[in-house]
C-alpha positions, 0 to 999 in steps of 0.5 A, a space after each residue: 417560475 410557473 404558477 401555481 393554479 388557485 386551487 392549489 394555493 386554496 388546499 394550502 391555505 385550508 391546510 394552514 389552518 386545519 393545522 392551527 386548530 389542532 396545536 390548539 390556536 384560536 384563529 384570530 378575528 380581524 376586520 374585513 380589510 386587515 384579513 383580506 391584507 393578511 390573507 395576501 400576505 400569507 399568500 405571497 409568504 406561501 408563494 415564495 416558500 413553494 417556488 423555492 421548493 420546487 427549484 431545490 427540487 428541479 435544479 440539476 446537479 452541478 456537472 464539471 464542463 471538462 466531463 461534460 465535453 469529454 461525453 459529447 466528444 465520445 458521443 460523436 466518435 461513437 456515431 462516426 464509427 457507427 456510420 462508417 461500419 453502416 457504410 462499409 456494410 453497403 458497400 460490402 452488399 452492393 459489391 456482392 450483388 456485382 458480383 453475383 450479377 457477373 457470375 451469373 451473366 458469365 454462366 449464361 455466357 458459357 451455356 450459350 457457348 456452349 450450345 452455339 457449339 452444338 448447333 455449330 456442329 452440323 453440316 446443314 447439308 440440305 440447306 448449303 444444297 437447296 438454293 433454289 427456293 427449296 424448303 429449309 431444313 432448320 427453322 430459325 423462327 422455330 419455336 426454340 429459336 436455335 441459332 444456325 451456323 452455315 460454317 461447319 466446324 471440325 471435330 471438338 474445340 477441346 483437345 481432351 474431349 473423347 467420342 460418347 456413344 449410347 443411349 439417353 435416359 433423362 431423368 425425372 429431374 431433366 437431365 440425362 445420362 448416356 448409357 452402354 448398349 445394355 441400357 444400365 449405369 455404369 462408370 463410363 456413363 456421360 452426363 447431358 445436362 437439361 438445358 441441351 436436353 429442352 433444347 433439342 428436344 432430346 427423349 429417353 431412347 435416343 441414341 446420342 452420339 458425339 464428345 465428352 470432357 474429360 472428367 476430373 478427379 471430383 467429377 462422377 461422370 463425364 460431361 457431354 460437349 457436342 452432339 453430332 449425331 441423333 439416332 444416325 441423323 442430323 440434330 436438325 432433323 429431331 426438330 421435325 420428329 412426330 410425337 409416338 403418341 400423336 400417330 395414327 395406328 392401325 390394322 397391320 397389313 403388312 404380311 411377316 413371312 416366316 417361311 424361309 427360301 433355300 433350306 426345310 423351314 421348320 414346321 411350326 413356323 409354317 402353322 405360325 404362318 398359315 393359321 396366325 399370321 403376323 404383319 408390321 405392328 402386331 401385338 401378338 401373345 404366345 401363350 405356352 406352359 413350361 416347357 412347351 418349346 416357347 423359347 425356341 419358338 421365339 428363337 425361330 420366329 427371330 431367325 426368320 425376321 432375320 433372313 425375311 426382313 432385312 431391314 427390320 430393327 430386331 430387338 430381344 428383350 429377356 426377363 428373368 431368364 436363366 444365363 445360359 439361355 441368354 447366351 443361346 439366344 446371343 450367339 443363335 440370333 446374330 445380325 447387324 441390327 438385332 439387340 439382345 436386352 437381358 436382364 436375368 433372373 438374379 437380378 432385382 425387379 427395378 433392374 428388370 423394371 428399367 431395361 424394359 421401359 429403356 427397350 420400349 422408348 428406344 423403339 418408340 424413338 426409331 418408330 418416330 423416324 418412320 423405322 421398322 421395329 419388332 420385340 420379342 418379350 420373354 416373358 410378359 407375365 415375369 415382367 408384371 411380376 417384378 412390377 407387383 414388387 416394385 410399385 406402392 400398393 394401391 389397396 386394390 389387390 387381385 386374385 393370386 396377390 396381384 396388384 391392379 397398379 402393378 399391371 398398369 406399365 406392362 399394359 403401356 408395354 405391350 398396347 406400344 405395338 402398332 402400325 402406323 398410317 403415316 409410316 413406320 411400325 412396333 411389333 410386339 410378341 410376348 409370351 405369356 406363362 399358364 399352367 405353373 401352379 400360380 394363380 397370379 400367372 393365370 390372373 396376368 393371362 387373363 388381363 393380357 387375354 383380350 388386349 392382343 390382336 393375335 394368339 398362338 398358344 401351346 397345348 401342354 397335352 400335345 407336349 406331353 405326347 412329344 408332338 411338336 410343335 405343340 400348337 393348338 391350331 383351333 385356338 390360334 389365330 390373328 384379328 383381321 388375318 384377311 388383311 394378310 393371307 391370300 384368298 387361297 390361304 384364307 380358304 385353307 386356314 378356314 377349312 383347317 379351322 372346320 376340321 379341327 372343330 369336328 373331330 380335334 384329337 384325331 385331326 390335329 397329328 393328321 394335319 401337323 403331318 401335312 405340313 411335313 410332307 408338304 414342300 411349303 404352304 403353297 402346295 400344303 394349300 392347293 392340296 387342301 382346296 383340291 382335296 375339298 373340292 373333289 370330295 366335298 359338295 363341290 362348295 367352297 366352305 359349304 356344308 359342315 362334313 368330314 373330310 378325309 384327306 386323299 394322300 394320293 393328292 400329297 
């Protein structure tokens, strides 16, 4: 039993006698001895009496043994059937964690396969071939360290697998789809998955070829298996592609004759190659009021590229154009490497938005490979106006209710048109609307003004009379058409620049006819030369003086 503490006995002590003193007993006067005998007496007494009060009170009832082992026994089933669900628990999660772990090693057992396959697929000519110490044409120490196979295998794995052919769009996600020659979704459309998109390099305009599964019931698209071909050439060869963006450009100086030989070659492509020359990556503009003869305009220069160029890739991009002049344009402009893109004007801006940007990069892909390309646009100014509907406003809008952001991507559009020094060239020519009624056309010339490095433009007055081609020569022109023209014809253009500035209304009909009752520029040059050195001050590009043109001479 615990002791009591001194003070506490004490506080009973007093507690006693304060209790005695009130019933009204008088404390009782002993001796030192008996008090000190009684004193302990009464302690002992008051011991005891507390001590038996505490065990009264601390003293846990009595419990049957039977209850209490009958609460142990269902204590101890309560803890195993705890540590048994604890266990099966982690068993369950490391069991997951397997199988998870085995997924994703089988996945990336398929991937790997899958691209192994791929890479299986081509010939590796060059390489079987170049055994004498030659350069290899696949790297395998190359950054994307692709495995190579020098066994070719035939044809696709898969019995249900069917040819794909088209061009890519990847997405901003990264994957892609392969899409028809007319660059929008369809159901025929075939999935490219990203990890064969980074692997080979694989951009927006590519024209892929090679074999799709077959889809299932729940699948949306097929799903691309093989490539064997990229844009007519081995996968190997995409990893030794230029980026568009790294190359070189410069002036072009590569003539594009729009003369034709054989049959009478129309008259305004004669000016157009006389006074406005056009080389290999040009960026030209054709600016024309309605109904000026734009589009036949573009429909000749087209025929011409056609018969002069051969090798030249001819793509005619149509914007917001009416149906039946996309179907003059198909069946007039036909050839082995001429693709006409049309979107019409019924359409919606982000479908206008997609074929161009589609248009562009396909001819950046084939400038890559050293290729030839030319677009003809109609029309620039519909393409910014189907931009101004489709991007965010950036709170900067322009005379008309012309967005500043929204000329941002038709300026990448036409500033694409180069000539590349390392080889290859994109030409561009756009035509360009003035004179509707809307100032946002004219705010969209005005931007585009001074970004090409050549202009043909149309004279509404010319139209008016029914004078055609109605061109205005003093306004026409080509940057650098030194690089281009001979020294006869640059003597020539020179000198039918100074005769239009003196006198313009009288000499434009007088020289439009010298190009019909000429043969072609050859002769229509040395008349002129011949002209102005019999009846000039004898210098060639002397002193300002009008000349009368001699017939006699014709």
């Amino acid at each position: 039993m615990p002791r009591k503490k001194s003070t506490e006995i004490q506080e009973e002590l007093l507690q006693t006698g304060t209790e005695e003193s009130k019933a009204g007993k008088k404390p009782r006067k002993v001796s030192a001895k008996k008090k000190d005998a009684s004193l302990s007496a009464d302690r002992e007494a008051e011991l005891q009496s507390v001590e038996k009060k505490t065990r009264s009170r601390k003293k846990p009832p009595l419990e049957d043994e039977s209850v209490t082992e009958e609460t142990a026994t269902v204590k101890e089933d309560r803890d195993a059937v705890k540590a048994e669900k604890g266990r099966v628990k982690k068993e369950k999660t490391v069991a997951n964690k397997e199988k998870a772990e085995a997924k994703k090693t089988e996945t990336a057992k398929i991937e790997a396969t899958k691209v192994k396959e791929i890479v299986s697929n081509e010939t590796y000519e060059e390489g079987s071939q170049n055994t004498d110490g030659g350069e290899e044409p696949f790297d395998t120490s190359s950054r994307d360290n692709v495995p190579r196979e020098e066994v070719r295998r035939e044809g696709p794995r898969d019995t249900d697998a069917k040819e794909a052919h088209g061009i890519l769009e990847v997405m901003a996600d990264g994957y892609g789809f392969i899409r028809s020659e007319s660059f929008m979704p369809g159901e025929q459309d075939v999935y490219v998955n990203s990890l064969m998109i980074r692997r080979f390099h694989l951009k927006t305009g590519d024209m892929i070829y090679g074999y799709a599964k077959s889809r299932n019931p729940q699948e949306r698209y097929n799903a691309l298996l093989y490539i064997e071909t990229v844009n007519d050439l081995p996968v190997s060869a995409i990893f030794r592609r230029p980026d568009f963006d790294k190359l070189t450009p410069i002036f072009p100086d590569e003539r594009i004759h729009m003369e034709r030989e054989g049959k009478r070659v129309p008259t305004s492509l004669r000016v157009l190659d006389l006074l406005a020359p056009i080389g290999k990556g040009q960026r030209g503009m054709i600016v024309s009021p309605p109904k000026a003869g734009k589009t036949t305009l573009l429909k000749q220069i087209a025929q011409s590229i056609l018969k002069n160029q051969p090798d030249m890739t001819l793509m005619i991009l149509l914007i917001d154009e009416r149906p039946e002049e996309v179907t003059d344009m198909m069946e007039e402009v036909v050839g082995d490497k001429v693709q006409v893109i049309y979107s019409t004007f019924d359409e919606l801006p982000e479908h206008h938005k997609r074929v161009a940007e589609m248009t562009i990069e396909r001819g950046k892909r084939l400038v890559e490979q050293g290729q030839d390309v030319c677009i003809l646009l109609d029309s620039i100014t519909r393409l910014a106006r189907a931009y101004n509907l489709i991007v965010p406003s950036s709170g900067k809008v322009l005379s008309g209710g012309m967005d500043s952001a929204a000329l941002h991507m038709p300026k990448r559009f036409f500033g694409a048109a180069r000539n590349i020094r390392e080889g290859g060239s994109l030409t561009i020519l756009a035509t360009a609307l003035v004179d509707t009624g809307s100032r946002m056309d004219d705010v969209i010339y005005e931007e585009f003004k001074g970004t090409g490095n050549m202009e043909l433009v149309l004279n509404r007055e010319l139209q008016e009379r029914r004078i055609f081609p109605a061109i205005d020569i003093l306004k026409s022109g080509t940057r650098r058409d030194d690089l281009l023209l001979s020294p006869l014809e640059k003597d020539a253009a020179d000198f039918i620049h100074r005769e239009l500035a003196t006198e313009k209304k009288t000499v434009v009909e007088e020289t439009l006819s010298l190009f019909d009752r000429t043969v072609n520029n050859i002769s229509l040059c040395e008349t002129l030369v011949r002209g102005k050195t019999l009846q000039s001050s004898g210098r060639i590009g002397g002193e300002k003086a009008v000349i009368k043109i001699n017939k006699n001479n014709l």
